[in-house]
C-alpha positions as CSV (number, residue, x, y, z in Angstrom):
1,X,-29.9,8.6,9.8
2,X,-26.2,8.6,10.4
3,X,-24.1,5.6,10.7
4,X,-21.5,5.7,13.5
5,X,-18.9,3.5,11.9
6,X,-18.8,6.0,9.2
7,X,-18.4,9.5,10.9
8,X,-15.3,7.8,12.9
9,X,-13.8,6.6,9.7
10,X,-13.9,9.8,8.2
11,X,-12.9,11.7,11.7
12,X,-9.9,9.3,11.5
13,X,-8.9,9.9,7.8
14,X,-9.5,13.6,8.3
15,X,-6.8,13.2,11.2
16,X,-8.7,14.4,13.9
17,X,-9.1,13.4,17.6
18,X,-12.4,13.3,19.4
19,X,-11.4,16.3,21.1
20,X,-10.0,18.5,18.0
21,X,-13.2,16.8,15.7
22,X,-15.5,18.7,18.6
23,X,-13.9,21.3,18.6
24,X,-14.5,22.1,14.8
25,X,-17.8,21.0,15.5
26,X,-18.5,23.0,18.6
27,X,-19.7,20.6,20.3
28,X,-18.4,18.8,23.8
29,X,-16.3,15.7,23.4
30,X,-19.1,13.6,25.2
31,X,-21.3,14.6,22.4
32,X,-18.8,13.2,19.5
33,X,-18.4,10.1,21.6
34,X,-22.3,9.8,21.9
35,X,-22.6,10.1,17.8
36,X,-19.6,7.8,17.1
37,X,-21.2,5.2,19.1
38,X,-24.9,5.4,17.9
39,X,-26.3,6.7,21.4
40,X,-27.9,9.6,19.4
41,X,-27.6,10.7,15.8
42,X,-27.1,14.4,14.8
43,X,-29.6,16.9,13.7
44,X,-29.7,17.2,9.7
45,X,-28.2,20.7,10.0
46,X,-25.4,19.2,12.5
47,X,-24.7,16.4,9.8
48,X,-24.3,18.6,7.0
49,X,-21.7,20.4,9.1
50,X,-20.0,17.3,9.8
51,X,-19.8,16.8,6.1
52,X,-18.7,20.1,5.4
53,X,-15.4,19.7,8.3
54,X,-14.4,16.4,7.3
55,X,-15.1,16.9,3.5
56,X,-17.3,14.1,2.7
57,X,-20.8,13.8,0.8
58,X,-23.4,13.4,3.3
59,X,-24.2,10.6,1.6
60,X,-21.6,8.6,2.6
61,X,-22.6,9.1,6.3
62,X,-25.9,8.0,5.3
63,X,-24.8,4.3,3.6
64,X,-24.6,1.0,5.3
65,X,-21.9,0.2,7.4
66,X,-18.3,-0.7,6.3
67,X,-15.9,-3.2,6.8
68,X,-13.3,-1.4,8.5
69,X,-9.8,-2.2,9.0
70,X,-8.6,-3.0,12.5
71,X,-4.9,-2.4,13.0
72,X,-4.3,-5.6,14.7
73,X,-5.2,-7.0,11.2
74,X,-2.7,-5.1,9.5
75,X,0.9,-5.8,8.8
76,X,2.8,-1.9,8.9
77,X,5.9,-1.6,7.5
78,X,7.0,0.9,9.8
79,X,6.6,0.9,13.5
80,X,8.8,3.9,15.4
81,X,8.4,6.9,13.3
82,X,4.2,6.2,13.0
83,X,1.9,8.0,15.4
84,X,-1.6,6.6,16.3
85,X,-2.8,9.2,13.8
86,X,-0.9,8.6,11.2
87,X,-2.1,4.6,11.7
88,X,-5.5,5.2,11.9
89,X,-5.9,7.7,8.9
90,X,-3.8,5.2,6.8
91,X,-6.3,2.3,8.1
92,X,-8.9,4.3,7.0
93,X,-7.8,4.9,4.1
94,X,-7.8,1.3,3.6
95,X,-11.1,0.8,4.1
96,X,-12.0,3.4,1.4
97,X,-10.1,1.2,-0.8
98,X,-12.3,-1.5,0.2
99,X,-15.7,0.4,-0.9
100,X,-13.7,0.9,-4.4
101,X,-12.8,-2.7,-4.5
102,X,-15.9,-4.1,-3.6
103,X,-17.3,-2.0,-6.2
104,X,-14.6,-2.8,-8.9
105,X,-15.6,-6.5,-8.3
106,X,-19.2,-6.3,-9.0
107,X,-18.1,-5.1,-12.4
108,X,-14.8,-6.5,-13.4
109,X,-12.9,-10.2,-13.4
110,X,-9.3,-9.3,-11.6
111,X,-6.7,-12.0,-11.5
112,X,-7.3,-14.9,-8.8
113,X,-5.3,-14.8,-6.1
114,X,-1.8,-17.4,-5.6
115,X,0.2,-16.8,-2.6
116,X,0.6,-19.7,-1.0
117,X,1.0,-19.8,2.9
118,X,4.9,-20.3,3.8
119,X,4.2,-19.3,8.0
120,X,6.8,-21.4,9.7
121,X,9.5,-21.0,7.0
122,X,13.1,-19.5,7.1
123,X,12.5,-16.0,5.6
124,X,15.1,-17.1,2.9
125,X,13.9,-20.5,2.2
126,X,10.4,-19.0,1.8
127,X,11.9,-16.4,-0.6
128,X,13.0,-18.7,-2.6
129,X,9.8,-21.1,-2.5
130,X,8.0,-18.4,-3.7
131,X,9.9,-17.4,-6.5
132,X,9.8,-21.6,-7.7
133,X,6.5,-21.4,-7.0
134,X,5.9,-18.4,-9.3
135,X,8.1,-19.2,-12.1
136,X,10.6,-16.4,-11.2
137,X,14.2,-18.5,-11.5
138,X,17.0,-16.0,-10.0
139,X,16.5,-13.1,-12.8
140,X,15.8,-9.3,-11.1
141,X,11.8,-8.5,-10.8
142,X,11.1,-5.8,-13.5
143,X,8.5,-4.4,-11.4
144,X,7.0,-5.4,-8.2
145,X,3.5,-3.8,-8.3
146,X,2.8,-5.9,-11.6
147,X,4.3,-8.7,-10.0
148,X,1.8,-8.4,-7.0
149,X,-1.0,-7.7,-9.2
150,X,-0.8,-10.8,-11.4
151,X,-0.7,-12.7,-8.8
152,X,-4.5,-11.7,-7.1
153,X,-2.6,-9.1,-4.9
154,X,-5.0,-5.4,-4.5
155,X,-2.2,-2.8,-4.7
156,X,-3.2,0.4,-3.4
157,X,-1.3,3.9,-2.5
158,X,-1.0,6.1,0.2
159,X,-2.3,9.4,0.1
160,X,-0.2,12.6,1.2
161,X,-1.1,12.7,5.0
162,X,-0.2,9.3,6.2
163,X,3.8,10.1,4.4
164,X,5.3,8.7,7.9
165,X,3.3,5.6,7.4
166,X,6.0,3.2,4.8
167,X,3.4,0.7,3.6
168,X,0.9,-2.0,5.2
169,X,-0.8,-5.2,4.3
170,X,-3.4,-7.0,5.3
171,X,-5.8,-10.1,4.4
172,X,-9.3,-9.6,4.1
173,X,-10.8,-13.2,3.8
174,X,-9.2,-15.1,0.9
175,X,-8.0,-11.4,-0.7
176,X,-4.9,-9.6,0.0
177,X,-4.2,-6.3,0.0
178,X,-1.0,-3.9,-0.2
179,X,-0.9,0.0,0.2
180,X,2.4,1.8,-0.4
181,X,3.5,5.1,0.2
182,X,4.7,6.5,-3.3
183,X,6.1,9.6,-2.2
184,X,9.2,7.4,-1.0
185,X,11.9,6.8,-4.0
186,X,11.2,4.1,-6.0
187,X,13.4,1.7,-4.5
188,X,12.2,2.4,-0.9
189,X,8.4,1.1,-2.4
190,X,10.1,-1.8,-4.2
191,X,11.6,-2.7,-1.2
192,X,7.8,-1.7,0.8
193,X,6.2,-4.1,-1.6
194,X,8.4,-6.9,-1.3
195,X,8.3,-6.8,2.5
196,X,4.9,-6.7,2.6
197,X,4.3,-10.2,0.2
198,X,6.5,-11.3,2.8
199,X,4.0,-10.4,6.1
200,X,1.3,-11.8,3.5
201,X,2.7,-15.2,2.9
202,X,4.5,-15.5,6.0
203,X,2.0,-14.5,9.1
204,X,-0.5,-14.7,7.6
205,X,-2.2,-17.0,10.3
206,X,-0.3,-15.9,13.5
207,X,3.3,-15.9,14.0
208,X,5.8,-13.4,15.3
209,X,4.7,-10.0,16.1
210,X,6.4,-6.6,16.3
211,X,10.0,-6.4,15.6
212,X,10.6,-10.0,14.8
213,X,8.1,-10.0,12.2
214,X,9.5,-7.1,10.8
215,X,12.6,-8.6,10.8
216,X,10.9,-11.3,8.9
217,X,9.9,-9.5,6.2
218,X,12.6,-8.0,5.5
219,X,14.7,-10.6,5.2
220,X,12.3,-12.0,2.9
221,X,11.9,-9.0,0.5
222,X,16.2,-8.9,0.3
223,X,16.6,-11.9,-0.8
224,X,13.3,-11.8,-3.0
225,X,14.5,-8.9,-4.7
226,X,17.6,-9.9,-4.8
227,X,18.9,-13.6,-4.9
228,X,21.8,-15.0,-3.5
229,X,23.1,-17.1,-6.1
230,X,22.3,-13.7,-8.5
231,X,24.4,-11.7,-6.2
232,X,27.2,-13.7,-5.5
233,X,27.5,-14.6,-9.2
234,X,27.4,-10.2,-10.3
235,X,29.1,-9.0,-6.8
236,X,31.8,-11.3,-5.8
237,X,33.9,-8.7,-4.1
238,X,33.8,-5.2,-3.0
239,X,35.9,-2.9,-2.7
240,X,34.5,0.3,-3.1
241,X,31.0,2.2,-2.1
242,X,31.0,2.8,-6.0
243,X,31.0,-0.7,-6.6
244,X,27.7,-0.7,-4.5
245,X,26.3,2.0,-6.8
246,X,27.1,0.7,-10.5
247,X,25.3,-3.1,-9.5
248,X,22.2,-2.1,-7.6
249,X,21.1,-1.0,-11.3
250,X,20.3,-4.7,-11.9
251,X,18.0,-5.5,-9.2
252,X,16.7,-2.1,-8.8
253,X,17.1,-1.6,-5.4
254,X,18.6,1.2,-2.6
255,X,22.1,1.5,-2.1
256,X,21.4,0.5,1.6
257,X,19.5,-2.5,0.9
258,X,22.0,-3.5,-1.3
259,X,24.6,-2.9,1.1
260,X,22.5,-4.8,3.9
261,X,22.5,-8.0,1.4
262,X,25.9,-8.0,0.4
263,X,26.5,-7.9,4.3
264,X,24.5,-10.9,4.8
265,X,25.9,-13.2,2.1
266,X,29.3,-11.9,3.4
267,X,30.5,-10.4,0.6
268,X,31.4,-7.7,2.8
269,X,32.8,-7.8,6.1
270,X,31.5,-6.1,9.7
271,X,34.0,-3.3,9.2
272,X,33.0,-2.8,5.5
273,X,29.3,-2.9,6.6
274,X,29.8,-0.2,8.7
275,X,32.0,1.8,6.1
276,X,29.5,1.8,3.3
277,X,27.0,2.6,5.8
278,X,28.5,5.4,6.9
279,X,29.6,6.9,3.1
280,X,25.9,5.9,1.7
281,X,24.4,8.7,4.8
282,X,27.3,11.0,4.1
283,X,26.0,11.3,0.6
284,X,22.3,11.2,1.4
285,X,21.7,8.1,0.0
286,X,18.7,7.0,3.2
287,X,17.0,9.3,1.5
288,X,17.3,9.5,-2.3
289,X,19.0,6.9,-4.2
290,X,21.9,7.5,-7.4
291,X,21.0,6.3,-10.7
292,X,17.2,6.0,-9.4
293,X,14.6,4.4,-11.2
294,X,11.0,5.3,-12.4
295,X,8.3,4.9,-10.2
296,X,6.0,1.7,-10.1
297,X,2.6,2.1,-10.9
298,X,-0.9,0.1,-11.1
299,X,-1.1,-1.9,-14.3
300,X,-4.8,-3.2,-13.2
301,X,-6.1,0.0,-12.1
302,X,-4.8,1.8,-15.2
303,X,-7.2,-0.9,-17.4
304,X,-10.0,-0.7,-14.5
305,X,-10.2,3.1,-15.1
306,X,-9.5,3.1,-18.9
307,X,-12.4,0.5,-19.2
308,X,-14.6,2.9,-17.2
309,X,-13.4,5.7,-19.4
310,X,-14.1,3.8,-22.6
311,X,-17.9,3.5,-21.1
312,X,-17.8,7.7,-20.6
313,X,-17.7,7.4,-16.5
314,X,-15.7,9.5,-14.8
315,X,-13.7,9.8,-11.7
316,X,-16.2,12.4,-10.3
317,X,-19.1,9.4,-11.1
318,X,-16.8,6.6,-9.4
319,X,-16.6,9.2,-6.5
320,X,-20.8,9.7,-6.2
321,X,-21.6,6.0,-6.3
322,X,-18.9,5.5,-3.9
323,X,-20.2,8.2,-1.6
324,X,-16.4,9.9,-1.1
325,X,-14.0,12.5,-2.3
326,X,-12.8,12.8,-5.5
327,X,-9.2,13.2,-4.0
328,X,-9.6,9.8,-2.1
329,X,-10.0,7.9,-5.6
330,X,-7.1,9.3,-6.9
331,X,-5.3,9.1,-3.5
332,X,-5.5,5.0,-3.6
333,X,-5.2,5.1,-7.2
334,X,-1.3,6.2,-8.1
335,X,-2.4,9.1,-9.0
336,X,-3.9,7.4,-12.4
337,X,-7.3,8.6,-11.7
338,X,-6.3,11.7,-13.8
339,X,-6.6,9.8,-16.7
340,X,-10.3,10.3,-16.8
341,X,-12.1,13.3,-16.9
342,X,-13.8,15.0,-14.0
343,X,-16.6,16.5,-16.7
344,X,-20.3,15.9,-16.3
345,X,-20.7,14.8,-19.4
346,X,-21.9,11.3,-18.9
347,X,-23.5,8.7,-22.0
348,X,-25.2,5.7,-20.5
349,X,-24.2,2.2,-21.4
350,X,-25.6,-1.2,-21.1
351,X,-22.8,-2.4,-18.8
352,X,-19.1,-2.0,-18.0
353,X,-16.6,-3.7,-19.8
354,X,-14.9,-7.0,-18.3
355,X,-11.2,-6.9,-17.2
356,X,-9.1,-10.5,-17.1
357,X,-6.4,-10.4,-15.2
358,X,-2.6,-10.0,-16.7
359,X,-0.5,-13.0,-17.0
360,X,2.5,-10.7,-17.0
361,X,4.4,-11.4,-13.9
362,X,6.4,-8.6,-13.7
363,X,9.5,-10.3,-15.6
């Protein structure tokens, strides 16, 4: 017996329309519509095609409902360059994380969450509270993903067809979760991650919306990453767009965001701003970054899946109890998923090992 929620999930992730999902199908919109809404449920022969198009198990059809994520729950990072279906397949992509974390916590003890709720505070201020609260002082974050992980956050990634889709965020009861788009440089997803604690601890319950929020977070995640009395203490003056380059080694960070902080601690004037701006695009630098630094990856899902690894169960396993692709494991996963085998070569055990959660903080 289908379940409707689940064919439009995968229709979505697949990144099809009703109208292009009937026409693989070849059947009539109306009909789709009709299945997607539990008025009727395909034939079994209909179904497996269904499976076959959108390149899921039939299974997963077949399972109980999920909860799926609505994107008026979710915080993106980017709003002009993002079609509808590049939203909804990264929502749903979301969700598939959900399955995999539900599943992770029936069998594992991840780190409790501690953000604590800062809605009403100057973006700033709240930067700053946050790092007190944490333990952080005003040295550069080693690595944000660890950061976020130690501290109860679910860091996920973006797989290869939502690429115009920066990152999102989004609280699912007392649990918050993060998905970045990796292929960006690693500064871009530092800076991602960072603006996304700051839509977690700062609307969470309501606030702005839209570009003011945005704004919001970003402020936040500049001078999270990269603290003014820090700043002003390395990068008293500027002179020169080379300058710029040599100290964003220390916090890790793009030559434009750098430029954008300097600009608001006015270390550099308007007509510098606009300078460096305009040398930074002349070399390409909105787009790849000098001097760049390795990419951040999971440190919880690399002991989640070595764990499951040690107990001889491999991704393709995770994948059938899951009822999904292989590809989507590894899609969420940072690509770490590779570290276990895809063989069928499986030795039961009496139960999966416990994981406690870091106390690394990313420092």
């Amino acid at each position: 017996m289908l379940t409707p929620g689940r064919l439009s999930l995968a229709r979505k992730r697949k990144g099809l329309t009703k109208k292009g999902f009937a026409e693989a199908l070849g059947v009539t919109p109306h009909t789709v519509l009709r299945y997607e809404s539990g008025e009727i449920s395909p034939p079994v022969e209909t179904l497996e095609r269904i499976a076959r198009i959108l390149n899921f198990p039939v299974a997963f059809f077949c399972a109980p409902d999920v909860d799926e994520i609505v994107s008026d729950a979710a915080s993106f990072r980017s709003l002009t360059s993002m079609t509808a279906k590049d939203r909804d397949a990264a929502l749903a992509a979301g969700t598939l994380a959900y399955l995999f974390s539900d599943w992770v916590d029936q069998n594992f003890t991840l780190p409790e969450v501690s953000l604590v709720d800062l809605k009403n505070e100057n973006p700033e201020i709240a930067a700053r509270s946050l790092r007190q609260e944490w333990g952080l002082g005003e040295q550069p974050i080693k690595n944000m993903v660890h950061l976020l992980e130690a501290k109860g956050v679910r860091v996920f990634s973006l797989a290869e067809n939502t690429r115009t889709v920066d990152a999102f965020s989004v609280w699912r009861g007392v649990r918050p979760f993060v998905f970045l788009n990796t292929m960006k440089t690693a500064e871009h997803s530092r800076f991602d991650a960072a603006h996304e604690l700051g839509h977690l601890v700062l609307h969470r319950h309501g606030g702005p919306s839209g570009r003011r929020a945005e704004d919001e977070a970003n402020r936040f995640a500049s001078s999270f990453l990269m603290p003014a009395a820090d700043v002003i203490a390395r990068v008293p003056r500027v002179h020169t767009l080379n300058q710029i380059i040599e100290a964003k080694k220390r916090w890790a960070v793009s030559v434009m965001a750098l430029i954008y902080r300097l600009h608001t601690l006015n270390i550099v004037s308007d007509w510098q701003y606009r300078m460096f701006c305009i040398q930074a695009s002349d070399h390409g630098y909105r787009t790849s970054e000098p001097f760049g630094v390795p990419k951040e990856q999971s440190v919880v899902w690399h002991k989640v899946l070595t764990a499951l690894w040690n107990e001889r169960i491999t991704k393709k396993e995770i994948a059938e109890r899951l009822s999904v692709p292989t590809s989507e494991i590894e899609n969420l996963l940072f690509g770490l998923a590779g570290l276990i085998p895809n063989d069928n070569d499986r030795i039961k055990s009496s139960g999966l090992r416990l994981v406690s959660g870091s106390s690394r903080e990313g420092r």
